[in-house]
C-alpha positions in Angstrom: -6.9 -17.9 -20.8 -10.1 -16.3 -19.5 -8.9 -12.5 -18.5 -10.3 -10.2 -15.6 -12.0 -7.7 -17.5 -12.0 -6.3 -20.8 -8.6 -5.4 -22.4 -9.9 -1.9 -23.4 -9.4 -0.9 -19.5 -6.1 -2.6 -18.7 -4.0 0.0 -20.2 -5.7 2.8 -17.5 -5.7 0.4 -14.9 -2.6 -0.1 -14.9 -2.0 3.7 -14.9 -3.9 4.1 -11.6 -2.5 1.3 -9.7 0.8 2.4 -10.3 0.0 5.6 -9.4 -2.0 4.3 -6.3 0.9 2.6 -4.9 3.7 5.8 -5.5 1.0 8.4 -3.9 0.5 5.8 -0.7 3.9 5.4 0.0 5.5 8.8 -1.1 2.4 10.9 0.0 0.8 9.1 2.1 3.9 7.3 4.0 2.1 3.7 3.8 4.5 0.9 3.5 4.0 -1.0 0.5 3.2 -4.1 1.7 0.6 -3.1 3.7 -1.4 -0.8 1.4 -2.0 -4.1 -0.6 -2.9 -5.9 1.9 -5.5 -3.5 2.8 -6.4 -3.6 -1.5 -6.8 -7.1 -1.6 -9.4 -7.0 1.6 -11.2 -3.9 0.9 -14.4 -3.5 -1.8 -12.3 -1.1 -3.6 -9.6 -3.7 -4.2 -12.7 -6.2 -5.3 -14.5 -3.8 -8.0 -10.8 -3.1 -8.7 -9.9 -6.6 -9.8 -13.3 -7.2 -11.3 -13.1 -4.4 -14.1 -15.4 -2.6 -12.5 -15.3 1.1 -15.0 -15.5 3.3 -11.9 -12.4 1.9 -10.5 -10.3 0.9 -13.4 -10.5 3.8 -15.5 -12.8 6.1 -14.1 -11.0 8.1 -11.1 -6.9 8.8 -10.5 -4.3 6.4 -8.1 -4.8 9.2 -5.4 -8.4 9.1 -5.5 -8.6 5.2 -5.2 -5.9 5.7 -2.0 -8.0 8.1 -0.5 -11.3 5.8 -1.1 -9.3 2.9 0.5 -8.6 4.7 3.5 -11.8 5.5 4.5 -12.8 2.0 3.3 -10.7 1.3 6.5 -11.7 3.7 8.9 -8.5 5.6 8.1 -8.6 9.5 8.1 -6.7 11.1 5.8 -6.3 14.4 4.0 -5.8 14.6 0.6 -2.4 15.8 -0.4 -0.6 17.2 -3.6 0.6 14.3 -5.6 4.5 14.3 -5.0 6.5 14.3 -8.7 7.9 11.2 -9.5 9.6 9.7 -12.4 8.1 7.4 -14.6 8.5 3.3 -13.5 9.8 4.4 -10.0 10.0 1.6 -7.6 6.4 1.6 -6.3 4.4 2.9 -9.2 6.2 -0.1 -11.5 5.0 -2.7 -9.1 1.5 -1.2 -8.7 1.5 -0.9 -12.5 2.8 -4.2 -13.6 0.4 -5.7 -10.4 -2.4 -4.3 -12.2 -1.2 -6.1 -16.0 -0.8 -9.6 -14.1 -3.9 -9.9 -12.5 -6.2 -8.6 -15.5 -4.1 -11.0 -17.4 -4.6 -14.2 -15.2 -7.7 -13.5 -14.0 -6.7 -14.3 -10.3 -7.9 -11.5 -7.1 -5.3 -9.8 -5.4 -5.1 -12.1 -2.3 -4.5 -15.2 -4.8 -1.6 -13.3 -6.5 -0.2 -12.7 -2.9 -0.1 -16.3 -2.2 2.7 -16.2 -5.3 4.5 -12.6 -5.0 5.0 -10.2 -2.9 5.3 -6.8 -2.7 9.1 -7.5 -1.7 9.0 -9.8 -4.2 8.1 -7.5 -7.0 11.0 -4.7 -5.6 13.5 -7.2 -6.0 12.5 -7.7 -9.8 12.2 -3.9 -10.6 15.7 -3.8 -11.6 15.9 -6.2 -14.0 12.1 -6.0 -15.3 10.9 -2.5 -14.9 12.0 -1.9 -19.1 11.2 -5.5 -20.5 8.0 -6.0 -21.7 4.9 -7.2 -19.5 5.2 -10.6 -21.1 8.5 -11.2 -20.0 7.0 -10.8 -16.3 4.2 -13.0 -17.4 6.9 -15.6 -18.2 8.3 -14.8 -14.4 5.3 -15.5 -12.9 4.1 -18.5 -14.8 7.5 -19.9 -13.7 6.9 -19.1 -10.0 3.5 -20.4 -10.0 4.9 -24.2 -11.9 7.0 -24.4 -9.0 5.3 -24.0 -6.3 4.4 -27.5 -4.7 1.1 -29.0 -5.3 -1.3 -28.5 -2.6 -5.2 -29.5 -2.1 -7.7 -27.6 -2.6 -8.4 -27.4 1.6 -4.3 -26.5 1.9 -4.7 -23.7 -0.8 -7.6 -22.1 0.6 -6.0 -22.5 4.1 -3.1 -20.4 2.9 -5.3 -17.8 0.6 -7.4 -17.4 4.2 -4.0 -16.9 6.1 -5.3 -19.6 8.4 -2.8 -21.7 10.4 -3.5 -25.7 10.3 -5.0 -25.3 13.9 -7.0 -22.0 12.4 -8.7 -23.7 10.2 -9.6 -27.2 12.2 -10.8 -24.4 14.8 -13.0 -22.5 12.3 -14.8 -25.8 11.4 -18.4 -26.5 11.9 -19.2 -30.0 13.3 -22.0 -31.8 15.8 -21.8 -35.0 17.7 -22.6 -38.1 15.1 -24.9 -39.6 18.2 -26.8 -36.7 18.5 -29.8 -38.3 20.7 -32.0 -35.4 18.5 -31.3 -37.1 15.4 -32.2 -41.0 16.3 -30.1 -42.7 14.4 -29.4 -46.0 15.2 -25.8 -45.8 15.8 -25.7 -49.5 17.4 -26.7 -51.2 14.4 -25.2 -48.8 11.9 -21.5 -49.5 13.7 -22.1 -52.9 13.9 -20.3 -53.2 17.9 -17.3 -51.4 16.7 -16.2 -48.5 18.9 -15.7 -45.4 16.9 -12.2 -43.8 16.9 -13.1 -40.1 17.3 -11.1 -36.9 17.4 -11.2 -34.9 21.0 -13.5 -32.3 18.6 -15.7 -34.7 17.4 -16.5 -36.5 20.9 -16.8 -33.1 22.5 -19.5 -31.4 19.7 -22.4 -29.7 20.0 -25.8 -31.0 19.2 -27.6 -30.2 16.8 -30.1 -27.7 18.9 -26.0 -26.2 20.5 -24.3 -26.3 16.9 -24.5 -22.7 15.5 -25.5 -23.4 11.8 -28.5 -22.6 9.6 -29.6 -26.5 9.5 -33.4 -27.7 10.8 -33.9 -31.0 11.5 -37.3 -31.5 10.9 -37.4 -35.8 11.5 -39.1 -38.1 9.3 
């Protein structure tokens, strides 16, 4: 398996995140769950999950909090770190976060797709003193059951798109596009195209908002 960074980091990285997530919700009073969401959308999350030294060894949880905040257009203060015991709630799942997506290579927003935050308070209790491979062998088990999906539902769901989201986000034109000349009565052969409601009611070419110039023959 092709890991995230190299392994020298993971051991700090791990360190910070958990710390990250205890001084956001203890000092900073950010709910779990949406602290990561704003890591797995933010630059900071990205050099995060890419290795990137500054990030995964080179500053403290609270100073990678802070960073994210103003990422966000968030003001605030910096605060004395409140004492906490080691593998409290949220620094465990920050911590152990941190492990799993070094060790399978995925971003932040694909490992939300398999667990959540809620998720990963649920198994602190029965995780938080096994070994990381034993929550390796958790996830790898929630992952093989998840149903198959295509590549298009997958990245529908990493994108938090709803079906009519994504049909709506689509690019298209109108296949008899006057601009283009194509020959559509011959091409079709006298059949009457079934089209979509989106498809008959396309732009052109010259309407379509794309990067694409149609420079003819």
């Amino acid at each position: 398996m092709i890991h995230a960074y190299d392994e020298s980091y993971v051991h700090d990285a791990m360190c910070i995140l958990g710390e990250a997530f205890e001084y956001a919700q203890n000092t900073c009073d950010i709910a779990l769950s949406d602290f990561y969401a704003m890591l797995f959308v933010s630059h900071v999350g990205k050099q995060f999950e890419k290795g990137n030294p500054k990030y995964v060894a080179g500053r403290t949880g609270a100073e990678l909090v802070l960073e994210l905040l103003s990422e966000c257009g968030l003001v605030h203060h910096e605060k004395k770190r409140e004492v906490f015991y080691d593998y409290a709630e949220a620094y465990w799942c920050g911590w152990i976060l941190a492990y799993y997506q070094w060790y399978s290579g995925m971003t932040f927003k694909q490992l939300s797709y398999y667990i959540t935050v809620t998720d990963l308070i649920n198994l602190y209790s029965s995780l938080h003193e096994a070994s990381v491979h034993k929550f390796t062998d958790v996830m790898e088990k929630r992952i093989s059951r998840q149903p198959h999906r295509s590549k298009l539902q997958k990245y529908r769901l990493l994108q938090g798109y709803t079906q009519k989201e994504l049909a709506e986000s689509e690019g298209g034109m109108r296949y008899d596009d006057p601009s283009v000349q194509g020959d559509w009565g011959s091409l079709l052969n006298g059949i009457e195209p079934v089209l979509s409601e989106k498809d008959k009611n396309g732009p052109t070419l010259e309407e379509a908002n794309n990067q694409f110039v149609w420079e003819g023959e």
